[in-house]
C-alpha positions as CSV (number, residue, x, y, z in Angstrom):
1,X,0.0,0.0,0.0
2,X,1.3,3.6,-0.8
3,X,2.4,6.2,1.6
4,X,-0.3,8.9,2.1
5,X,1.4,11.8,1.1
6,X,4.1,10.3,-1.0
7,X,2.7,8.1,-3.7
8,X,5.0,4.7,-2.8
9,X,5.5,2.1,-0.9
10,X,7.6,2.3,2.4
11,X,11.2,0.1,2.6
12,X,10.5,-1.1,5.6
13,X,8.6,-2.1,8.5
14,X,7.8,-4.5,11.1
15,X,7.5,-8.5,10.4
16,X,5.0,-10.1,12.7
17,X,5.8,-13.7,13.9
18,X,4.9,-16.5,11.3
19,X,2.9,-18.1,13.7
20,X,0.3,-16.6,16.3
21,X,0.4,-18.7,19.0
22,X,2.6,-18.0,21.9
23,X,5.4,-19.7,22.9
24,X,5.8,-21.9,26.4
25,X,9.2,-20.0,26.8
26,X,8.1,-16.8,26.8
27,X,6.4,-15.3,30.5
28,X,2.9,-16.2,31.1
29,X,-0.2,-13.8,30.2
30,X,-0.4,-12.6,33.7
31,X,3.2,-11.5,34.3
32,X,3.4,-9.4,30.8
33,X,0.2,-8.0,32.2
34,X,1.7,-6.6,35.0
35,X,4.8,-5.9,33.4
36,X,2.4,-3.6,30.8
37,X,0.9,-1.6,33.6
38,X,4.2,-1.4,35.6
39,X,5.9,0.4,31.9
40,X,2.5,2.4,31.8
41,X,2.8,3.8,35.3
42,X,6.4,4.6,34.3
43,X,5.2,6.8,31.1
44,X,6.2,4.8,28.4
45,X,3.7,4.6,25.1
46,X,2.4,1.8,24.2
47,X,4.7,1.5,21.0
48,X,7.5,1.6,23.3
49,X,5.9,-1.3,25.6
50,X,5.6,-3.0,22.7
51,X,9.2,-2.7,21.7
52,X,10.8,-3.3,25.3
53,X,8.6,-6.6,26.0
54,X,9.8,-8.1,22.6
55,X,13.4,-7.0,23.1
56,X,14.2,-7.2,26.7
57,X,11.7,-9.6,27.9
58,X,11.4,-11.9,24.8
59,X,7.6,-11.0,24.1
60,X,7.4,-12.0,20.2
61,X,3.8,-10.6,20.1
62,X,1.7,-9.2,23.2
63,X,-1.8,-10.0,21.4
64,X,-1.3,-13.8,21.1
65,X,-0.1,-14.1,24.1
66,X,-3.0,-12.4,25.7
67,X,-5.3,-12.5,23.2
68,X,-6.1,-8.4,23.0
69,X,-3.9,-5.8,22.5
70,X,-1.4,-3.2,24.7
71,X,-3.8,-0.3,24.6
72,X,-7.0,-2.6,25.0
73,X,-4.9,-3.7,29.0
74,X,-4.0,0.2,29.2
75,X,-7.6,0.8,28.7
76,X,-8.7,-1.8,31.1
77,X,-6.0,-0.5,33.8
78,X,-7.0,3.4,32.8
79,X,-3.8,3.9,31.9
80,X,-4.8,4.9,28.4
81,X,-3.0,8.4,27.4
82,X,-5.6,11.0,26.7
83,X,-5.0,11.7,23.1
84,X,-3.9,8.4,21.0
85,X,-0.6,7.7,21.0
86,X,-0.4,8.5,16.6
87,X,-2.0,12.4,17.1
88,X,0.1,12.6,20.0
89,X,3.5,11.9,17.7
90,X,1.9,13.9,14.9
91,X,1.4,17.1,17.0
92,X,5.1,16.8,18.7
93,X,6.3,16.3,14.6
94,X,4.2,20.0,14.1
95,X,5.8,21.6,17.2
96,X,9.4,20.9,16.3
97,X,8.6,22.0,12.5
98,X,6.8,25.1,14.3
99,X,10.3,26.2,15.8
100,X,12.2,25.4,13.0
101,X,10.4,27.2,10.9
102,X,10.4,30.2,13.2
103,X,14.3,30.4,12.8
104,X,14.2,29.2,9.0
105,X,11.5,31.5,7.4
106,X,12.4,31.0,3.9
107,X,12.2,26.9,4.5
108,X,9.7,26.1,1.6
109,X,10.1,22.4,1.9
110,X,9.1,22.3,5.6
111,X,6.6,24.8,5.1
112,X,5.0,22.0,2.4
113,X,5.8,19.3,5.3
114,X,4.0,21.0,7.5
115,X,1.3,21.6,5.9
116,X,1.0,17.4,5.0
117,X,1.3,17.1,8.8
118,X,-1.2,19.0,9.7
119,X,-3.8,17.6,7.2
120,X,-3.0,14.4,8.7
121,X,-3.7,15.6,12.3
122,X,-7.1,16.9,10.8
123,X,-8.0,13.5,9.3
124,X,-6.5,12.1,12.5
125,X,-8.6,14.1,14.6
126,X,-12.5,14.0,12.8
127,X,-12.1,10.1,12.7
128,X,-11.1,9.7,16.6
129,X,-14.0,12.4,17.5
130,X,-16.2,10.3,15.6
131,X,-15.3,7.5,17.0
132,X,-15.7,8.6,20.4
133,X,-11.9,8.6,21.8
134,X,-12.0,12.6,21.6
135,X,-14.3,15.0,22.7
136,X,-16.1,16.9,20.1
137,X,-14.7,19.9,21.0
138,X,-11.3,19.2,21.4
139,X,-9.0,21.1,18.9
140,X,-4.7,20.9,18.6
141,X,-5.1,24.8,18.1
C-alpha cells in the first residue's frame, strides 16, 4: 500500500511472527500484564511497551499471548493516554517544525511538510472524534 502523502510504498517495517500462537518460553499472560501496567505507570507509550517486552523480555507478540492488545490492557487498567498515541506523535512532529520554521522563514520544503502534517492531524482528529476517543470539541489549536 502507498504512503499517504508520497505516492509509494515504504522500505520497511515490522515482520509479525509466522505463527500466532505463543510460545511456552516466553512469560505467562499474567506477568506481561503486569509488566504492561508497571511500563504504563512509568510513562512509556504503548509502541515503546511494545518494543521493550519483545526485546528485553522476549515478548514476540503481546496479542497472542493475551489475546487483546497493549492499549485494549491500558484501557482496562485506565492507563490509556488521553490523546492516541499516533495524534500525539503527529502534534510533537508539528511543534518541532513550528520552531524550525520560526528560525528558518524561507524553509519552503518544511513549510509544504508541514502543511502534510497537519492535514493528517485533521483527518487524525475527525475520525477519533467520531469514534468517540475525543471529545467533540477538542481542537490541537
Amino acid at each position: 500500500m502507498a504512503r499517504m502523502h508520497a505516492r509509494r510504498r515504504g522500505k520497511s517495517g515490522s515482520k509479525h511472527p509466522i505463527e500466532r500462537t505463543h510460545p511456552e518460553w516466553s512469560l505467562k499472560p499474567e506477568e506481561i500484564e503486569e509488566l504492561i501496567v508497571k511500563l504504563a505507570e512509568e510513562g512509556k507509550p504503548p509502541a515503546m511497551i511494545g518494543l521493550i517486552l519483545r526485546d528485553s523480555y522476549g515478548v514476540p507478540d503481546v496479542r497472542a499471548a493475551l489475546g487483546k492488545k497493549i492499549t485494549k490492557v491500558l484501557e482496562e487498567h485506565n492507563l490509556l493516554p488521553e490523546i492516541p498515541e499516533d495524534l500525539s506523535n503527529l502534534l510533537d512532529k508539528r511543534a518541532n517544525l513550528l520552531k524550525h520554521l520560526a528560525e528558518h522563514k524561507k524553509d519552503l520544503h518544511n513549510r509544504r511538510r508541514l502543511q502534510l502534517i497537519e492535514a493528517k492531524i485533521k483527518r487524525l482528529v475527525k475520525y477519533y472524534k467520531r469514534e468517540g476517543k475525543l471529545p467533540e470539541k477538542w481542537s490541537y489549536a
